[in-house]
LUMMILUM-946079 format. One record per residue (C-alpha): residue in three letters; x, y, z. Coordinates in steps of 0.1 Angstrom, whole numbers, m for minus. Example, Ala and Ser with C-alpha at 12.3 -4.5 7.8 and 13.67 -1.06 7.14 Angstrom:
BEGIN
rest, x, y, z
ALA, 123, m45, 78
SER, 137, m11, 71
This chain:
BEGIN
rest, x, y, z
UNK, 0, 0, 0
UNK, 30, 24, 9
UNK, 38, 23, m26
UNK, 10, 32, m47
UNK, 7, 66, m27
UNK, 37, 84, m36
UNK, 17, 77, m75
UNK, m12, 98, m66
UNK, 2, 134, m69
UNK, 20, 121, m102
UNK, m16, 115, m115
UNK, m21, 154, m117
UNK, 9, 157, m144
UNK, m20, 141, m166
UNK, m42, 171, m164
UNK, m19, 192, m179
UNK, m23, 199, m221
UNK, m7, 176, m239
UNK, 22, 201, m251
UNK, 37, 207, m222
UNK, 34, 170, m211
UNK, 57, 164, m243
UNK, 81, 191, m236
UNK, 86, 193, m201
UNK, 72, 159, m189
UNK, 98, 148, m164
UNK, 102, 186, m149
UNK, 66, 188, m145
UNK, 58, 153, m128
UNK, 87, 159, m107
UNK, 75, 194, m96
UNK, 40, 175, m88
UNK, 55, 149, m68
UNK, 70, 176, m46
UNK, 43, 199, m44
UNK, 25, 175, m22
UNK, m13, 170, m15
UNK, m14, 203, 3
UNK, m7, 221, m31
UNK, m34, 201, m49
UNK, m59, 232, m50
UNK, m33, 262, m64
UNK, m22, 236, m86
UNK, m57, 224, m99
UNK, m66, 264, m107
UNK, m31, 265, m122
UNK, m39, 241, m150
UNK, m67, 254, m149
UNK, m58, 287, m164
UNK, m33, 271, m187
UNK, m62, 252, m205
UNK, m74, 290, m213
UNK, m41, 298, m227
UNK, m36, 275, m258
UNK, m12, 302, m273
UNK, 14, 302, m252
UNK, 17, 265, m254
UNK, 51, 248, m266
UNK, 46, 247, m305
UNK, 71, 244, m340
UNK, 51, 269, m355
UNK, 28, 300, m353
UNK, 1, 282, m368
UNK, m1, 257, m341
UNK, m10, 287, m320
UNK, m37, 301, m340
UNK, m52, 265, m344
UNK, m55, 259, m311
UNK, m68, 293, m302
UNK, m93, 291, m327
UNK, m106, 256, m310
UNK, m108, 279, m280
UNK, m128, 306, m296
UNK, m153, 282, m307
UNK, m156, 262, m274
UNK, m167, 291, m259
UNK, m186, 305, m293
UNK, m211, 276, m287
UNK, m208, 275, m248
UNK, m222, 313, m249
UNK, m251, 298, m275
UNK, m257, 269, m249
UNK, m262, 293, m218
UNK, m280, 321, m236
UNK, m306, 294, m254
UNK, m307, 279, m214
UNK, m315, 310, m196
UNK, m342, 319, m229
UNK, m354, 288, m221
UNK, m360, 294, m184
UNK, m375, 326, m191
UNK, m347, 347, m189
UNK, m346, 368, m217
UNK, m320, 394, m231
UNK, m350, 416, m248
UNK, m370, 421, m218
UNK, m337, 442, m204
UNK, m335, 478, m212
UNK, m320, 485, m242
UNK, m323, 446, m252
UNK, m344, 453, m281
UNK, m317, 461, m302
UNK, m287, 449, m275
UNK, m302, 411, m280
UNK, m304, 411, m323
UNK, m267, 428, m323
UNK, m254, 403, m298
UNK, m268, 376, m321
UNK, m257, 388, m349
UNK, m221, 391, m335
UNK, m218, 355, m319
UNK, m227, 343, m359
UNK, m200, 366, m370
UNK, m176, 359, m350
UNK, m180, 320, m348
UNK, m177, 323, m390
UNK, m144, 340, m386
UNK, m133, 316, m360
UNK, m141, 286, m376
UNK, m111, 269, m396
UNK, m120, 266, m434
UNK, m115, 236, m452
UNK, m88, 227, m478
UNK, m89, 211, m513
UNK, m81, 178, m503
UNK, m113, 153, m509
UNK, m94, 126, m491
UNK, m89, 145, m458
UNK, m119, 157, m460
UNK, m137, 123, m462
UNK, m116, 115, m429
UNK, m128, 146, m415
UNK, m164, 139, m424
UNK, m160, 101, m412
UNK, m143, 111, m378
UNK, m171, 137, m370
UNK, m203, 110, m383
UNK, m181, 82, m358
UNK, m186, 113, m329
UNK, m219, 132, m339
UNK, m243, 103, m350
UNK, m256, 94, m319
UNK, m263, 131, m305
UNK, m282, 138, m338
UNK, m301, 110, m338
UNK, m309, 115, m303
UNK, m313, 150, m304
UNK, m339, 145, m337
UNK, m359, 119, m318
UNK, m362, 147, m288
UNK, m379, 166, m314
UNK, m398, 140, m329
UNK, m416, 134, m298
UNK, m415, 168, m285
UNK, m439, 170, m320
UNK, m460, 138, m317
UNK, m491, 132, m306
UNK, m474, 121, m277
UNK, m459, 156, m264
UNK, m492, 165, m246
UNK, m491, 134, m222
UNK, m452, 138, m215
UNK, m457, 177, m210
UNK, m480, 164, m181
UNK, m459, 138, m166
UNK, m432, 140, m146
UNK, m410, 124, m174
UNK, m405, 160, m192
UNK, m379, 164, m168
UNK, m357, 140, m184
UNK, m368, 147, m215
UNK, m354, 185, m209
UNK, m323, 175, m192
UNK, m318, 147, m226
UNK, m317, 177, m248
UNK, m296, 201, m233
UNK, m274, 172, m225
UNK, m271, 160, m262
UNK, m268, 199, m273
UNK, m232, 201, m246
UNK, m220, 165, m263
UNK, m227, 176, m294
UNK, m206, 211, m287
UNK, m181, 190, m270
UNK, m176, 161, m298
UNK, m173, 192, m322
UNK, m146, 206, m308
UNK, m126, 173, m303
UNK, m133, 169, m341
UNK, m119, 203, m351
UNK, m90, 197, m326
UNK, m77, 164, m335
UNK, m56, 144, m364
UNK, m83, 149, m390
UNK, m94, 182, m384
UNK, m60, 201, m386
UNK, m53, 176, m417
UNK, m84, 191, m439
UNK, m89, 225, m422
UNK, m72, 255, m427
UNK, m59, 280, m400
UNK, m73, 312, m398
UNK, m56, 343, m403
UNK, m38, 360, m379
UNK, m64, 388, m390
UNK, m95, 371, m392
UNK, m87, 354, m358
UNK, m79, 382, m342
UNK, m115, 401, m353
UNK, m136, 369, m344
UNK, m128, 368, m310
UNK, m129, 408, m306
UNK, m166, 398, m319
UNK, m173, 369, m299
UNK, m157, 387, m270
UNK, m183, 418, m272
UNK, m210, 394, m281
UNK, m205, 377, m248
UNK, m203, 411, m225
UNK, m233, 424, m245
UNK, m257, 395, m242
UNK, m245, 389, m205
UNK, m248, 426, m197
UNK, m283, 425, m211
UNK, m290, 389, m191
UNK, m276, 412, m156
UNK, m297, 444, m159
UNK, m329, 421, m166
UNK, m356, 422, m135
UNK, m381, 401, m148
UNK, m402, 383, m123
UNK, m394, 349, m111
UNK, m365, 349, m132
UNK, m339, 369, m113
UNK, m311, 340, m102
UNK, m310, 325, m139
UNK, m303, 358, m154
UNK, m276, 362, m127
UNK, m264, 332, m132
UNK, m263, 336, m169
UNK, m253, 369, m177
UNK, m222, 361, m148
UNK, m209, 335, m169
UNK, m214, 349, m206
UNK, m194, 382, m189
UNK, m171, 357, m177
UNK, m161, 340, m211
UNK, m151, 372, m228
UNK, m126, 367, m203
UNK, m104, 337, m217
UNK, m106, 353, m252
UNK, m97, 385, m244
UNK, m67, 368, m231
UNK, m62, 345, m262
UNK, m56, 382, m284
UNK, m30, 393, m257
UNK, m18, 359, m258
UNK, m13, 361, m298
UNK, m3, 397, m296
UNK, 29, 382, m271
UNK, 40, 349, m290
UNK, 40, 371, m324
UNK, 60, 394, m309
C-alpha cells in the first residue's frame, strides 16, 4: 500500500495539455511529486488557467497557435449559445432588459459573425476531407439521432401526455445534455488528427477580429442577461449573464496571448 501513494500526486501531471506533457514531462511530474497534496488546489486552478491559454503552449510553429486558439474561440462560441438558449429557455430573456431590443439582435448577430471568422476553413483535399467527415459521423451520430428523436416526440401526438408527466424532466435534461456533447464532440473533431489535416488555419487577421466579436457578443448578451428584473427569473439571469461576462474573459486573453507569441 506504501507504494502506490507516492503515484497519486504524479496523476495530476496528466491534467496538464498535452504540449507541455511532451516538452517538459519529467520537470513537470517531478514538480508535482514535490508539491505535495497540500498544493493540490493552487495547482488544480493553475492548469486550470493554462487550458485558457492554448497560445502560449510549446509549439514548432505559429500556426499551431492560432489553431489551437481558434478551438478555443469556438468552445466558448457555442458555450455562450448553450447558456443564452438555457437561460431563454427558463424565461430569462435578453429583450426584456432595457435596451435589449436592439442589444439582444446585435449580440446575435455578432456571436454568428464571430464563430464564422473563427471557424477553420476547409482545404482542397477530398481525401482528408472524407476523414474529417468520417471522424465527425463516428462522434456526432448518436447526438443527432438522439437530439432528432427529442424533437420528434416533442412533436408527436405524444408531447401533450409527456408535458404532463413527470417524465418531461428527463426529457429536458436529454436535450440540453445531447446539445453540450454535441458542442463537445465538435470541438474534439476540429482539434484532433483529421481536423487540422483538412482545415485550414485562420488568419492571424481574421482570428484576431472573431474573437474581438465573440468577446463583445459575450459582454453584451451577459450585460443584457444582468440588468434584466423580470419576475421569477432573477437568479438564472444572474447566473447567466455572470458566466457569458465571464467567457469574454479567456478570449480576451487568447488576443493578448497572440499579440505576445507574435511578438
Amino acid at each position: 500500500m506504501s507504494g502506490g501513494r507516492p503515484r497519486r500526486p504524479v496523476d495530476l501531471f496528466r491534467l496538464y495539455p498535452g504540449p507541455m506533457r511532451e516538452r517538459w514531462g519529467e520537470d513537470l511530474a517531478e514538480e508535482v511529486r514535490e508539491a505535495g497534496w497540500r498544493a493540490w488546489p493552487g495547482l488544480l486552478a493553475a492548469i486550470a488557467d493554462l487550458w485558457l491559454h492554448p497560445a502560449i503552449w510549446p509549439a514548432d510553429h505559429r500556426t499551431q497557435r492560432r489553431d489551437r486558439t481558434a478551438v478555443l474561440a469556438l468552445a466558448v462560441a457555442l458555450a455562450t449559445g448553450f447558456v443564452g438558449a438555457l437561460a431563454a429557455e427558463q424565461g430569462a430573456r435578453q429583450a426584456t432588459a432595457p435596451g435589449g431590443a436592439w442589444a439582444a439582435p446585435l449580440g446575435q448577430a455578432l456571436l454568428l459573425a464571430g464563430l464564422a471568422l473563427v471557424t477553420p476553413l476547409p482545404h482542397r483535399d477530398p481525401a482528408a476531407l472524407r476523414a474529417l467527415l468520417a471522424t465527425a459521423a463516428r462522434r456526432l451520430t448518436v447526438p443527432a439521432l438522439t437530439g432528432a428523436g427529442l424533437v420528434a416526440l416533442a412533436h408527436s401526438p405524444l408531447a401533450a401526455a409527456l408535458a404532463a408527466s413527470d417524465y418531461r424532466f428527463a426529457a429536458v435534461a436529454c436535450w440540453w445534455t445531447v446539445l453540450a456533447i454535441g458542442a463537445l464532440q465538435t470541438c474534439r473533431t476540429v482539434a484532433g488528427p483529421a481536423g487540422r489535416a483538412a482545415l485550414a488555419t485562420p488568419s492571424p487577421f481574421r482570428l484576431r477580429l472573431g474573437l474581438g466579436a465573440l468577446a463583445t457578443a459575450g459582454v453584451l448578451a451577459g450585460s443584457s442577461l444582468l440588468a434584466t428584473s423580470t419576475a421569477g427569473h432573477a437568479a438564472t439571469a444572474l447566473t447567466a449573464g455572470t458566466l457569458l461576462v465571464l467567457f469574454a474573459w479567456p478570449l480576451a486573453a487568447a488576443l493578448r496571448d497572440l499579440r505576445q507569441t507574435g511578438s
